[in-house]
Every structure is written in structure tokens, then in C-alpha cells.
MIDRENFI-633913 format. One line per field, with one value per atom (N, C-alpha, C): chain; residue number from 0; atom name; y, z, x. Coordinates in pm, 1 decimal, padded with zeros to 6 digits. Example, Ala and Ser with C-alpha at 12.3 -4.5 7.8 and 13.67 -1.06 7.14 Angstrom:
<guros>
mol (A | A | A | A | A | A) $
seq (0 | 0 | 0 | 1 | 1 | 1) $
atom (N | CA | C | N | CA | C) $
Y (-00569.0 | -00450.0 | -00330.0 | -00225.0 | -00106.0 | 00003.0) $
Z (00780.0 | 00780.0 | 00780.0 | 00708.0 | 00714.0 | 00787.0) $
X (01319.0 | 01230.0 | 01320.0 | 01285.0 | 01367.0 | 01290.0) $
</guros>
This chain:
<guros>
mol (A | A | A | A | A | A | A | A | A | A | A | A | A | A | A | A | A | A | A | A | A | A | A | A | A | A | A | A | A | A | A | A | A | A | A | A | A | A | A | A | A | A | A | A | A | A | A | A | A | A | A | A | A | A | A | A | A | A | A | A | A | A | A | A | A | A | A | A | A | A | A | A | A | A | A | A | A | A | A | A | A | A | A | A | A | A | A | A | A | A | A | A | A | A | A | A | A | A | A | A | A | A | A | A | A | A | A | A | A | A | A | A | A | A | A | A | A | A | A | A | A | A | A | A | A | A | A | A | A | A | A | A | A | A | A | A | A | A | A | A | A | A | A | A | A | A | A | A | A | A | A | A | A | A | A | A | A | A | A | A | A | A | A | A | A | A | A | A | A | A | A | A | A | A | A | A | A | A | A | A | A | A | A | A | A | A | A | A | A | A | A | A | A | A | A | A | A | A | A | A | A | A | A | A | A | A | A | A | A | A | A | A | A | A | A | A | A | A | A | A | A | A | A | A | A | A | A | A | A | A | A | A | A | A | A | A | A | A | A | A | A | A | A | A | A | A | A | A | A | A | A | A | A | A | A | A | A | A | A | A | A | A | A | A | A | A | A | A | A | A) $
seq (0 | 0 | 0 | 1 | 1 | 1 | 2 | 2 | 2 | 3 | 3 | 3 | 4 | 4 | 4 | 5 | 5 | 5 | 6 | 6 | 6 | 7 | 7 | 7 | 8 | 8 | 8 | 9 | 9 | 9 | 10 | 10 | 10 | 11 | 11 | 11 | 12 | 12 | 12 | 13 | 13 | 13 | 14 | 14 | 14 | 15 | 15 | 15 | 16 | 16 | 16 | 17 | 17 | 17 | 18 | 18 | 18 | 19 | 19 | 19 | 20 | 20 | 20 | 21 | 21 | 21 | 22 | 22 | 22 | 23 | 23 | 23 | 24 | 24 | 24 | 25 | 25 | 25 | 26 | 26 | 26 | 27 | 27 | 27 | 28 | 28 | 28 | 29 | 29 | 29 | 30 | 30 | 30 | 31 | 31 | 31 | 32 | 32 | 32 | 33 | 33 | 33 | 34 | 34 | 34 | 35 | 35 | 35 | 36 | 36 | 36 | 37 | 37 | 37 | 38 | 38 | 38 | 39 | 39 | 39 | 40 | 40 | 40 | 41 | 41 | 41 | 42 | 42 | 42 | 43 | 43 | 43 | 44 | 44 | 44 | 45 | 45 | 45 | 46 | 46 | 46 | 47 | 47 | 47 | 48 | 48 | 48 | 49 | 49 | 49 | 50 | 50 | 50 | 51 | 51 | 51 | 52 | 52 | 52 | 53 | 53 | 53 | 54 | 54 | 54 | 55 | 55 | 55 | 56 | 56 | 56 | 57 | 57 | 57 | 58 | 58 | 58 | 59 | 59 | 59 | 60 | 60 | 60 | 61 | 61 | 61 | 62 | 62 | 62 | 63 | 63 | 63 | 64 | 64 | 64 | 65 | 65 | 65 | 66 | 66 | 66 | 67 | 67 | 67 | 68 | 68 | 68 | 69 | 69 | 69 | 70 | 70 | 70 | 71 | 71 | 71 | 72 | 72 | 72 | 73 | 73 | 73 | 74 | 74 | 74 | 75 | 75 | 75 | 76 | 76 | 76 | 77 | 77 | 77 | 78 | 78 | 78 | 79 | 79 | 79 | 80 | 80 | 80 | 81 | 81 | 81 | 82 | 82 | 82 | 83 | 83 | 83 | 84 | 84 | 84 | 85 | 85 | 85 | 86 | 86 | 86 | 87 | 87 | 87 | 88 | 88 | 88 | 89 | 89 | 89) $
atom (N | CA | C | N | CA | C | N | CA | C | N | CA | C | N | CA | C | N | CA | C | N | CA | C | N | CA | C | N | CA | C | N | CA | C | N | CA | C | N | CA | C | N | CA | C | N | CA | C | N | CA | C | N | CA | C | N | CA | C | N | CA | C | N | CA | C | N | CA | C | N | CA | C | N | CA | C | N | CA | C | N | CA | C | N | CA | C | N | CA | C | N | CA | C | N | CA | C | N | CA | C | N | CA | C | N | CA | C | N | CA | C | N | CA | C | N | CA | C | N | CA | C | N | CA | C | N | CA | C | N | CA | C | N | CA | C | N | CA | C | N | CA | C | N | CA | C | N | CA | C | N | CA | C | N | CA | C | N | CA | C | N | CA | C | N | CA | C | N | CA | C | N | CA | C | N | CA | C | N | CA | C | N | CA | C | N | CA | C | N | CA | C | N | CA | C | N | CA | C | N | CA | C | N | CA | C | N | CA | C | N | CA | C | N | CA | C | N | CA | C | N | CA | C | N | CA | C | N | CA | C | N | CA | C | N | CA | C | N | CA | C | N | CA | C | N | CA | C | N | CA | C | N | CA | C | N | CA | C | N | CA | C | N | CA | C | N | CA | C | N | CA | C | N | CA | C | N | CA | C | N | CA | C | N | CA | C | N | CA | C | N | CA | C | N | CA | C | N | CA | C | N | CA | C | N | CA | C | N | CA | C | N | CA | C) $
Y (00863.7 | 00771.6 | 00831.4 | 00957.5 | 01003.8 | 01021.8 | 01035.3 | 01071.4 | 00893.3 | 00808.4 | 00680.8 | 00656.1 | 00678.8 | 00659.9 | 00745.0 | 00879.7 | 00910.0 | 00868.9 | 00833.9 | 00810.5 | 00704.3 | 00558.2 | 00445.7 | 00389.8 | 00429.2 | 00419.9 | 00474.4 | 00588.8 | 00739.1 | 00741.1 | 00713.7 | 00715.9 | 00563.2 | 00522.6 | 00404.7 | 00306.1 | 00223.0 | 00199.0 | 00223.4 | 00350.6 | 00350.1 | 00429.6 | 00433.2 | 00460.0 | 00364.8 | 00247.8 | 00099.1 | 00058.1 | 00022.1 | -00013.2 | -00177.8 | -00219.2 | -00365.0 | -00370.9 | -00276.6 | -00265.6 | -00115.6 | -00077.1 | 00028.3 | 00090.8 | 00240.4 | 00275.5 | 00242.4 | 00212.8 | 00161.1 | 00000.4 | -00038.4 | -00185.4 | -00184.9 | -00109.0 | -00109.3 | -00076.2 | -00000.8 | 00113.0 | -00031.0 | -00109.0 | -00184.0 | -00294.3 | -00332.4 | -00406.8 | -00380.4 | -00219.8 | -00197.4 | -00177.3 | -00164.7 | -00196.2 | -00329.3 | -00415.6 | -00517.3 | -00571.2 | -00523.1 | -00564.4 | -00486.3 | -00340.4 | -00289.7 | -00305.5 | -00399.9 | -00467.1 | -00590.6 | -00641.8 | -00787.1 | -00779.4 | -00640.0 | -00599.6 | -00508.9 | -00428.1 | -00394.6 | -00227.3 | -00168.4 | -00102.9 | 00045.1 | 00084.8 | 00206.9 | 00334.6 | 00326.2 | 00510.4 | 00531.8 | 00404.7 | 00442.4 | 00330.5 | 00272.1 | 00235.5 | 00341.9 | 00456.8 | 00556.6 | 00653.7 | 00715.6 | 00759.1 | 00698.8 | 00542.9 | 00449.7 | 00454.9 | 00450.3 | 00499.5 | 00591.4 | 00680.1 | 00829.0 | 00839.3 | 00756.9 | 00733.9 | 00701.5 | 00583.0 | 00476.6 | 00540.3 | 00665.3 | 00675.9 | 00803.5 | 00861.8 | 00968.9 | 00952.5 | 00748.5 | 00700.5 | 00610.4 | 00610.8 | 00587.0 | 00481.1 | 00427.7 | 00316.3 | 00321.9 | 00261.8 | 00281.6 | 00244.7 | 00270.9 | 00241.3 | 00066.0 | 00058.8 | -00098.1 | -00193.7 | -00123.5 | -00177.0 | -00213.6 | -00093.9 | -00099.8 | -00213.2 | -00201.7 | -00254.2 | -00427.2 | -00453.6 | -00577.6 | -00648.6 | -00518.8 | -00599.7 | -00633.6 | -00563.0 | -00573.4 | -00694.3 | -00717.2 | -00841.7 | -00957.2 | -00956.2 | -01058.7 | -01110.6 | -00998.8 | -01015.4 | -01035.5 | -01065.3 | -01094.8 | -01197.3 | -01313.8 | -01432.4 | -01474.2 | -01409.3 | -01456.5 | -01420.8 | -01276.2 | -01196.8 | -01204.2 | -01210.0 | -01227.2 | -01110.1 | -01172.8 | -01083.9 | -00967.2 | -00966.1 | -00821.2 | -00735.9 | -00796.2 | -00697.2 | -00628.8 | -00721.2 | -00654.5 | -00515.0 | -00598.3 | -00495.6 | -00356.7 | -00342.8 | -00262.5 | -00167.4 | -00210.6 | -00174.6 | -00111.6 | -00172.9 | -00100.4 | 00010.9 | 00021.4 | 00165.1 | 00230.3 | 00232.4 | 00320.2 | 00379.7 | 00284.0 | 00329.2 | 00369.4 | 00338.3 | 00485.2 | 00618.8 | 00611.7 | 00761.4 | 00784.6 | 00744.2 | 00822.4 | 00802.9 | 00760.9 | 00785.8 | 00973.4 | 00912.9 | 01032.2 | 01195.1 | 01148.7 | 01252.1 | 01330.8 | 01234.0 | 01244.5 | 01373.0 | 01437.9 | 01571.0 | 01594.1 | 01580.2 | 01551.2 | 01706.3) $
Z (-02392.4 | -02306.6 | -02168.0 | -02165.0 | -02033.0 | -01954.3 | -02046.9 | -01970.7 | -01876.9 | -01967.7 | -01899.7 | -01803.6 | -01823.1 | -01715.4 | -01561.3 | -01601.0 | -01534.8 | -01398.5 | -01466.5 | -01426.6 | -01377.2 | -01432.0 | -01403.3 | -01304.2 | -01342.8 | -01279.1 | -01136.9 | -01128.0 | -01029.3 | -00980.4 | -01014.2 | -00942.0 | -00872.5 | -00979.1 | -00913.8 | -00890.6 | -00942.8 | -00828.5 | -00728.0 | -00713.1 | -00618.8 | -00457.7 | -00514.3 | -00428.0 | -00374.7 | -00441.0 | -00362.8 | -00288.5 | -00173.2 | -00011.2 | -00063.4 | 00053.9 | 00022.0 | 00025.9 | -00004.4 | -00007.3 | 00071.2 | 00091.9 | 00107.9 | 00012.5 | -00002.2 | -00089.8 | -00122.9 | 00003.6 | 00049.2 | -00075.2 | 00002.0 | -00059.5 | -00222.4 | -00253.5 | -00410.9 | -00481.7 | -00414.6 | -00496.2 | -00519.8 | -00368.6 | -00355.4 | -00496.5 | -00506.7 | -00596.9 | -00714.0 | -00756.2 | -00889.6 | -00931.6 | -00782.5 | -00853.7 | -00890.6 | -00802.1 | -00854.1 | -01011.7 | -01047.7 | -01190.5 | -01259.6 | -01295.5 | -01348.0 | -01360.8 | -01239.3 | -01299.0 | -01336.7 | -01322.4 | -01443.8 | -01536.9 | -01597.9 | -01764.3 | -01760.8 | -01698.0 | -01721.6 | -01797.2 | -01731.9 | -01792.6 | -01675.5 | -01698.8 | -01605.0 | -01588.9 | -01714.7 | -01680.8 | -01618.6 | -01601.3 | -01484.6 | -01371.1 | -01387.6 | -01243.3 | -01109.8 | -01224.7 | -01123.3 | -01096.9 | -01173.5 | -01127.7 | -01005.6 | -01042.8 | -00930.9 | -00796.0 | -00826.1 | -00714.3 | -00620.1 | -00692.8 | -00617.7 | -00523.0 | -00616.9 | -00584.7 | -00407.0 | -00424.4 | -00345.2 | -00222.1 | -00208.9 | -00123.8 | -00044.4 | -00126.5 | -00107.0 | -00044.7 | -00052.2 | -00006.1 | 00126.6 | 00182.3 | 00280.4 | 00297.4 | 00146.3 | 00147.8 | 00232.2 | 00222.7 | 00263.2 | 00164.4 | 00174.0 | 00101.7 | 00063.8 | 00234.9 | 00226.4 | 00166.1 | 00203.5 | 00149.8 | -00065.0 | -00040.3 | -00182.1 | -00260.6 | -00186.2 | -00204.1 | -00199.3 | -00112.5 | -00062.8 | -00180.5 | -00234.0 | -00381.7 | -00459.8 | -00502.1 | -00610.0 | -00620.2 | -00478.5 | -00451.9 | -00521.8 | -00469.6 | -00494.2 | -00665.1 | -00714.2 | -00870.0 | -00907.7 | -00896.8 | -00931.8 | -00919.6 | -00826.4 | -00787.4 | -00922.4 | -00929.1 | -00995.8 | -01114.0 | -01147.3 | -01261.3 | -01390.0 | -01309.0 | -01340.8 | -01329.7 | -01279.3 | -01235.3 | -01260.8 | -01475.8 | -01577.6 | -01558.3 | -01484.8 | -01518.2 | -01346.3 | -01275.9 | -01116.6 | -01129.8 | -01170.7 | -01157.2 | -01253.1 | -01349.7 | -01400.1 | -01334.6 | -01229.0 | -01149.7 | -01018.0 | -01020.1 | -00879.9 | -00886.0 | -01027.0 | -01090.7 | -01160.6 | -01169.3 | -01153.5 | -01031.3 | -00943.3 | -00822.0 | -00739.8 | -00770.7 | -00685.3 | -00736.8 | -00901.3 | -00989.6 | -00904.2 | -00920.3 | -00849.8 | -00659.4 | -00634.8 | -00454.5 | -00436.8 | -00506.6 | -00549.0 | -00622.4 | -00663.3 | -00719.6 | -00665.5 | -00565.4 | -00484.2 | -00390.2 | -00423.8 | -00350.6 | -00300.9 | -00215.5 | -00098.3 | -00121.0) $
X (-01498.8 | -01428.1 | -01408.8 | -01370.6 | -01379.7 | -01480.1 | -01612.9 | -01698.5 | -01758.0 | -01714.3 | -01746.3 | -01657.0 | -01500.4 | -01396.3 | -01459.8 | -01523.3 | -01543.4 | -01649.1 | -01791.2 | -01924.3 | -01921.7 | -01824.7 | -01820.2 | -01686.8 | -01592.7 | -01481.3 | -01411.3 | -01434.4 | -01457.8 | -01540.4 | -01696.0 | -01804.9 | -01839.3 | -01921.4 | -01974.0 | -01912.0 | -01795.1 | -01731.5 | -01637.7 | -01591.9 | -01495.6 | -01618.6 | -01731.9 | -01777.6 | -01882.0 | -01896.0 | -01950.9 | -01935.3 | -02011.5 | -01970.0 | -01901.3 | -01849.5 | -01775.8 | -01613.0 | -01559.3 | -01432.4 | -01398.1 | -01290.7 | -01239.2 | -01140.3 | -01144.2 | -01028.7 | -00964.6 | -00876.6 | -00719.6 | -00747.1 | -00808.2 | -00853.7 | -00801.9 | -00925.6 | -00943.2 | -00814.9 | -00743.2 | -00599.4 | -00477.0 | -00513.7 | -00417.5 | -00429.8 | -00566.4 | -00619.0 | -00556.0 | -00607.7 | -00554.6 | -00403.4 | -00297.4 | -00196.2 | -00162.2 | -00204.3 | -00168.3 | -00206.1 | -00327.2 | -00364.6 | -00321.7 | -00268.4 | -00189.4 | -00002.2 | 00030.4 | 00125.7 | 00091.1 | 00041.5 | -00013.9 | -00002.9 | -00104.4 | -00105.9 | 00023.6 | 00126.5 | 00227.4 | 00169.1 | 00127.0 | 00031.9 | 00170.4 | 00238.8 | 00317.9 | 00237.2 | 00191.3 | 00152.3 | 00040.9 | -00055.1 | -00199.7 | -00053.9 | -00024.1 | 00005.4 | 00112.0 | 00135.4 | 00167.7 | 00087.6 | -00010.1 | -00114.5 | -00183.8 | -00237.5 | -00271.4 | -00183.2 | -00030.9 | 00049.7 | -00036.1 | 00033.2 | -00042.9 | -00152.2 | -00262.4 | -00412.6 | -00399.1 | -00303.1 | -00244.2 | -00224.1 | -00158.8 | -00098.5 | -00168.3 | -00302.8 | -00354.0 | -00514.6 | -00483.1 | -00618.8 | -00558.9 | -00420.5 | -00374.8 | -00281.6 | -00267.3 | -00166.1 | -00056.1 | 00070.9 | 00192.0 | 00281.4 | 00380.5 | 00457.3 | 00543.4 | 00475.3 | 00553.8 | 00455.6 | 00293.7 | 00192.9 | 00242.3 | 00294.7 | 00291.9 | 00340.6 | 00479.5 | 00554.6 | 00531.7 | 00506.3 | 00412.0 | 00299.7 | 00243.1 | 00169.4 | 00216.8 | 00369.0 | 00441.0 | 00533.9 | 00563.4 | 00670.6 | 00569.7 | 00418.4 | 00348.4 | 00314.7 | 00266.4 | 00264.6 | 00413.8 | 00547.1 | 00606.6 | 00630.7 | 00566.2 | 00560.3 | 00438.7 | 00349.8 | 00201.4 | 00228.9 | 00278.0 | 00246.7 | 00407.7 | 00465.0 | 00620.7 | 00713.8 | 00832.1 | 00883.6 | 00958.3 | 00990.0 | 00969.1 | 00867.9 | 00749.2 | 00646.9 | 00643.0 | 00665.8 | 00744.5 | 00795.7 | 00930.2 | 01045.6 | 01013.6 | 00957.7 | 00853.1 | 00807.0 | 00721.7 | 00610.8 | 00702.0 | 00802.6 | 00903.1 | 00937.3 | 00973.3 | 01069.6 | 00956.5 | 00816.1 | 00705.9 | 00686.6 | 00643.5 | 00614.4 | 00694.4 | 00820.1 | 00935.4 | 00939.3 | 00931.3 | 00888.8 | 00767.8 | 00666.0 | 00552.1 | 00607.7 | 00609.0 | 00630.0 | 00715.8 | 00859.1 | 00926.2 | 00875.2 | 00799.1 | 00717.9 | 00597.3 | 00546.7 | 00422.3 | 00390.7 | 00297.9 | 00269.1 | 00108.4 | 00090.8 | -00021.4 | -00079.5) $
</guros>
């Protein structure tokens, strides 16, 4: 499994022209709070913020899936991504 997470996920697409980092990170938090998924969505944090996000950016995806995604799986995703912001070491 890792070796596919790796080759496929890590490689080929995060290195596909069409999007940007920033882009993609933003992407995947949002679908990681959809599925409510915490423990890659603070990793993804991280990702987030080490590929140039912001914080308000962040923040900004999360408000939105709580409109789309609902807003348990939001507030979820808030108190992940302050653990990882808080935690965050460049």
C-alpha cells in the first residue's frame, strides 16, 4: 500500500502540470473533511501550509464544506487543523 501511496499519490499526481500545490492541498482538505477522515487531514494541514497555504486559506475551505459537507464534519476539521497549525514546524 505504501509503495502505491507512494508512486501514485506523491508522485504522479502531485507532480501533474494543471494545478498547483497550493491548489491540490487546498482540494484535499476539503475532501478529507467531507469523508471526516482527521488524521490525513492534519497531515494534509501541514502539507498545506508547507506548500504555501495560509491559514485563512485554510480556514476558508473549511467554512465551505460545512455549508456542503456538514457542519459536524466542519467543526471536526477546525479542531484538526488548529492541532496541526499549532503543531506545525517548517
Amino acid at each position: 500500500m505504501q509503495q502505491l501511496t507512494t508512486e501514485y499519490c506523491w508522485g504522479w499526481l502531485w507532480n501533474r502540470e494543471g494545478l498547483e500545490r497550493k491548489q491540490r492541498s487546498l482540494i484535499n482538505i476539503a475532501i478529507l473533511t467531507a469523508l471526516s477522515k482527521p488524521h490525513e487531514l492534519k497531515l494534509h494541514v501541514h502539507g498545506a501550509l508547507r506548500n504555501g497555504c495560509t491559514q485563512e486559506e485554510i480556514r476558508e475551505v473549511i467554512l465551505q464544506c460545512a455549508i456542503y459537507c456538514g457542519v459536524p464534519a466542519a467543526i471536526d476539521s477546525f479542531r484538526t487543523a488548529k492541532e496541526a497549525i499549532d503543531t506545525f514546524e517548517e
